[in-house]
KEVEX-147102 format. One record per residue (C-alpha): chain; x, y, z. Coordinates in steps of 0.25 Angstrom, whole numbers, plus 5000, padded with zeros to 4 digits. Layout:
c c1 c2 c3
A X Y Z
...
//
This chain:
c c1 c2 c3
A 5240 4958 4835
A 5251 4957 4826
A 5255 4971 4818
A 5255 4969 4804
A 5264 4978 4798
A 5258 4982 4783
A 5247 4989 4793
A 5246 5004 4792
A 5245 5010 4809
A 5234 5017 4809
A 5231 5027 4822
A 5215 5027 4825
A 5210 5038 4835
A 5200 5036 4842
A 5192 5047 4847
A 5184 5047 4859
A 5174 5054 4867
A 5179 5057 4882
A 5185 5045 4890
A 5175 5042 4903
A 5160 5045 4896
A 5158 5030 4894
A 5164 5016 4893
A 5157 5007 4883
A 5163 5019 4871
A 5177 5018 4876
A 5179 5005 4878
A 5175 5000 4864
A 5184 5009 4856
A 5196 5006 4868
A 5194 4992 4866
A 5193 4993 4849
A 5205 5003 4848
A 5213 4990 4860
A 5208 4980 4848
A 5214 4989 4835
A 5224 4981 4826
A 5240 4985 4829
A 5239 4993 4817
A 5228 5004 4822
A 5232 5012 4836
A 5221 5019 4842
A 5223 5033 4848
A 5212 5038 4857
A 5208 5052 4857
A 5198 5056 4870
A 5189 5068 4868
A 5193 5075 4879
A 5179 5081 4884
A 5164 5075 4882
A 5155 5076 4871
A 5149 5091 4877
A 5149 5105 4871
A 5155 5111 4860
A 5171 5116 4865
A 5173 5101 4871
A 5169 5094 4859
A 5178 5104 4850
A 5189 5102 4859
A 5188 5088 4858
A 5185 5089 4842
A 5198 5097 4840
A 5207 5088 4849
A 5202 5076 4841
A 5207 5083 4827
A 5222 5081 4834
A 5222 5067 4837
A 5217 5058 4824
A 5223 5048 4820
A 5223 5040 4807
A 5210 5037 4810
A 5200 5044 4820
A 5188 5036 4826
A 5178 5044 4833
A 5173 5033 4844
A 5160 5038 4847
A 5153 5050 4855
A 5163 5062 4849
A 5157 5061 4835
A 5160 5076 4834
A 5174 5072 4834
A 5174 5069 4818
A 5171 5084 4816
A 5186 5088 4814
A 5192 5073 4813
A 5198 5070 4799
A 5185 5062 4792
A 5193 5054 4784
A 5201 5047 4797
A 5188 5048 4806
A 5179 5036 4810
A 5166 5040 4820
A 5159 5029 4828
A 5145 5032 4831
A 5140 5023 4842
A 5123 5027 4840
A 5116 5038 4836
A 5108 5041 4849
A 5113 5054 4849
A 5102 5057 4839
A 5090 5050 4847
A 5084 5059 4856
A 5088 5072 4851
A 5079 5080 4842
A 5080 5094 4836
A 5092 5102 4833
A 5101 5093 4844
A 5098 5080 4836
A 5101 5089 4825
A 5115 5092 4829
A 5119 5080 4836
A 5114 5071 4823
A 5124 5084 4815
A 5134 5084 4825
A 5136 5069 4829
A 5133 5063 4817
A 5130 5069 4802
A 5144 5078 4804
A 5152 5067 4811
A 5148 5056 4799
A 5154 5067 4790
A 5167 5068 4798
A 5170 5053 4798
A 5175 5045 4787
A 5169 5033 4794
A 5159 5029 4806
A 5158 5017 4813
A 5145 5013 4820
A 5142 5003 4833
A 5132 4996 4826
A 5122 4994 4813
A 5111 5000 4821
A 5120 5012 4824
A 5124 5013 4807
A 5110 5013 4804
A 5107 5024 4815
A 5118 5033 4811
A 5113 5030 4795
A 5100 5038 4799
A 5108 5049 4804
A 5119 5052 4795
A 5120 5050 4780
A 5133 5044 4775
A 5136 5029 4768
A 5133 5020 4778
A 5146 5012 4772
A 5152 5024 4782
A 5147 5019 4795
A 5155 5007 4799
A 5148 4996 4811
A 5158 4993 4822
A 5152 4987 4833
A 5156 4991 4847
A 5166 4979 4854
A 5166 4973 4866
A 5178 4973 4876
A 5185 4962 4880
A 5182 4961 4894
A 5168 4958 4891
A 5170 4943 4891
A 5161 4931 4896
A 5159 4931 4911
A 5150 4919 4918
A 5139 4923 4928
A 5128 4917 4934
A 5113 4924 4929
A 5108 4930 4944
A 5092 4927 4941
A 5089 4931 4953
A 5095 4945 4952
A 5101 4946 4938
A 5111 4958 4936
A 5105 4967 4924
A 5117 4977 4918
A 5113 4989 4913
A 5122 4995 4904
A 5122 5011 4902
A 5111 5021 4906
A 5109 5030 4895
A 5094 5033 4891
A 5094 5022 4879
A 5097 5011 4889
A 5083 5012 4895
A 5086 5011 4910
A 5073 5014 4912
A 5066 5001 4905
A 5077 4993 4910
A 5073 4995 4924
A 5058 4995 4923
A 5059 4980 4916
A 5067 4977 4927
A 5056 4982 4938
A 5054 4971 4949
A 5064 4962 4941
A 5074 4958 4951
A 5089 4962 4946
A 5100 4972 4947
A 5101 4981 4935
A 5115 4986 4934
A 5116 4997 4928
A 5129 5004 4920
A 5131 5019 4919
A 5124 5031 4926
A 5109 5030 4928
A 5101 5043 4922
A 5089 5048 4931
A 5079 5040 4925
A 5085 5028 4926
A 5087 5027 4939
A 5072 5033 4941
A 5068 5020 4933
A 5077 5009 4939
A 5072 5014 4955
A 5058 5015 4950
A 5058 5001 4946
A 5067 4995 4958
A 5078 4991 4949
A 5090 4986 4958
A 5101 4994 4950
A 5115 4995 4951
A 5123 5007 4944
A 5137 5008 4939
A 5142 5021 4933
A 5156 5024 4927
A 5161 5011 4928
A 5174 5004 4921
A 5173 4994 4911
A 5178 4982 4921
A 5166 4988 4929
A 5156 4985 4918
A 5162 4973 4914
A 5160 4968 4928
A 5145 4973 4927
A 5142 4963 4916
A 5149 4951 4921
A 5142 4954 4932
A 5126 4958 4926
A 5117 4944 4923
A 5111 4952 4911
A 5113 4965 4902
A 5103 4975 4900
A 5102 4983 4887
A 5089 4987 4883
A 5094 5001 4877
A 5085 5007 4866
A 5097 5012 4860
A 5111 5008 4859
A 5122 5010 4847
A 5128 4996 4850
A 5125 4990 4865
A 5138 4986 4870
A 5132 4981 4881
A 5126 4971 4874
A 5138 4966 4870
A 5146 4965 4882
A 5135 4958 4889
A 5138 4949 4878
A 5151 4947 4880
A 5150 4945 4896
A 5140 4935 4893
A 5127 4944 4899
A 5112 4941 4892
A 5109 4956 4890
A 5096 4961 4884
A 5096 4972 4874
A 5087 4980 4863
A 5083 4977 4850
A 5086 4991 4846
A 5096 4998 4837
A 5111 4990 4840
A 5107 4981 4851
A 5101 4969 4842
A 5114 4971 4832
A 5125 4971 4845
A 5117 4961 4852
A 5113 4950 4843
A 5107 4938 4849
A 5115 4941 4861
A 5102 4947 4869
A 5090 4949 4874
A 5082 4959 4865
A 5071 4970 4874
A 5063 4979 4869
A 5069 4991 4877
A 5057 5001 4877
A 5051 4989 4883
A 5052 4984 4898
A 5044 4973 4899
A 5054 4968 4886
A 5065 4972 4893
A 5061 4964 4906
A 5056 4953 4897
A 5071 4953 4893
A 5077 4951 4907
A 5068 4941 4911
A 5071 4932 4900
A 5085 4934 4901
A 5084 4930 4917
A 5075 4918 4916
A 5079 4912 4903
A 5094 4905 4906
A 5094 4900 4891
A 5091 4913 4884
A 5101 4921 4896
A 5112 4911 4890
A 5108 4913 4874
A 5112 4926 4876
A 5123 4926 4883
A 5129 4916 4872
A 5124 4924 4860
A 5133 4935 4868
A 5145 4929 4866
A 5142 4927 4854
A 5138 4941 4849
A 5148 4948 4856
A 5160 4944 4847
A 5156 4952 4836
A 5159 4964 4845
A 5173 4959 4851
A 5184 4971 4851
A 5193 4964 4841
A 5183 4962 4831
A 5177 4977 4834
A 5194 4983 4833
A 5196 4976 4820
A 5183 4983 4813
A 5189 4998 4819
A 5202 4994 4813
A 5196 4990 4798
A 5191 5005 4797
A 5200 5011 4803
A 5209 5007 4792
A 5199 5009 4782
A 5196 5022 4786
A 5213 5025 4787
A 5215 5018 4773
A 5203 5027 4766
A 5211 5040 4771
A 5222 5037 4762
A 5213 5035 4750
//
């Protein structure tokens, strides 16, 4: 990209929460911050220690207070780090609200204060990974909704198309992330006495694991792995599952999209917005729906096709280039309206 001169350079920092809790987080924002116009440089600062107990997170809150930039964005999953940032330089992102789900009492109380109503008040702008996301947080905290800016998350540049042959007789299922909302569980009770291998990414809980012997599920587990690992996981899968009861945005759906992989998927919250035509809707409180899903996608060639078309399709709305350039729009806004 050619440097236009008559541009202002403009340093955004990007806080984070500590390097090597996840990979779909981290990767979106390295890709977005690789994408930036020349004009913006990105400086990331790494909270040192996790999200737990009271010293670690002031530690990590007062170090952040030395490192901001002429811009400060607050990636996700360190929302206290607002607390003693300069408001008017600081965007938050806030990925979902499930946070606030299954709590009740005085912990939903102070999360919902602590994570929410008093970070809003220390931002001069938050962004959000999806209508659905907007709307939720509207519910939770009172401000103008003209505040709350959608960015969709992007999808990297290694998921590209990649040609298989569908294996009907054994079909390869991936199964990405294990936390409760992805509904392990239901997965493999819709799969009972359905011949497949369900691979599954990210470390299985207790249950899960009760759930996938009990029903005889042939599975395959992966923990902790890179993102050529993962990418080799969907050229290699026949079909993606997704059938969450919650998500914020659903990457998945979209980097099955791009790899040209039928996935199916929930019409709840994000996943009908992210996916579009490009998938197979369950019900995912239901297995026989979710079964139902598979199945079609397994013995109809013609629908399995439909959506791996409509896939390509969708997934340019969610390339990096398009994602940066958003970014780069309000961080220049937001830089511009400190000077006013």
């Amino acid at each position: 990209m050619l440097f236009d001169e008559s541009l202002t350079m403009l340093n955004v920092t990007y806080f984070t929460r500590k390097p090597g809790r996840g990979w779909s987080l981290e990767r979106v924002f390295d890709d977005v911050a690789a994408h930036l116009p020349d004009d913006i440089t990105v400086t990331f600062c790494h909270n040192r220690f996790n999200s737990q107990g009271l010293f670690k997170r002031l530690y990590d809150l007062l170090r952040a207070t030395r490192h901001q930039g002429d811009v400060n964005h607050i990636t996700g999953d360190v929302h206290f780090l607002t607390y003693l940032l300069q408001r008017r330089k600081t965007i938050l992102t806030v990925h979902d609200c499930g946070a606030l789900e299954c709590p009740a009492g005085l912990r939903r109380w102070l999360l919902w204060l602590l994570w929410f109503w008093l970070p809003e008040k220390r931002c001069a702008a938050i962004t959000v990974i999806s209508a659905a996301t907007k709307q939720e947080l509207l519910k939770h905290v009172r401000c103008d909704p003209a505040k709350i800016e959608i960015i969709y998350n992007n999808v990297s540049a290694e998921f590209s198309p990649y040609p298989y042959r569908f294996h009907l007789e054994c079909p390869r299922i991936l199964q990405i992330g294990t936390t409760p909302n992805k509904n392990i569980e239901r997965v493999a009770a819709a799969l009972s006495g359905f011949r497949c291998r369900l691979v599954v990414i990210g470390k299985l809980l207790e249950s899960q694991q009760a759930a996938l012997q009990k029903h005889g599920i042939d599975c395959e587990n992966h923990i902790g792995i890179s993102r050529e690992q993962l990418l080799l996981q969907y050229q290699q899968a026949d079909l993606v599952m997704f059938a969450s009861l919650y998500e914020g945005f659903g990457l998945p759906i979209v980097e099955a999209n791009a790899v040209g992989r039928p996935v199916i998927t929930s019409r709840l919250y994000s996943m009908p917005e992210v996916a579009g035509d490009a998938a197979c809707y369950v019900d995912p409180y239901d297995v026989d729906s979710i079964r139902a899903g598979v199945e079609r996608i397994c013995q109809d060639a013609n629908y399995r096709q439909q959506l791996i078309d409509n896939g390509f399709r969708n997934v340019e709305r969610f390339r990096t280039a398009v994602i940066a350039e958003q970014y780069a729009q309000l961080y220049r806004r937001i830089h511009a309206a400190q000077g006013s």
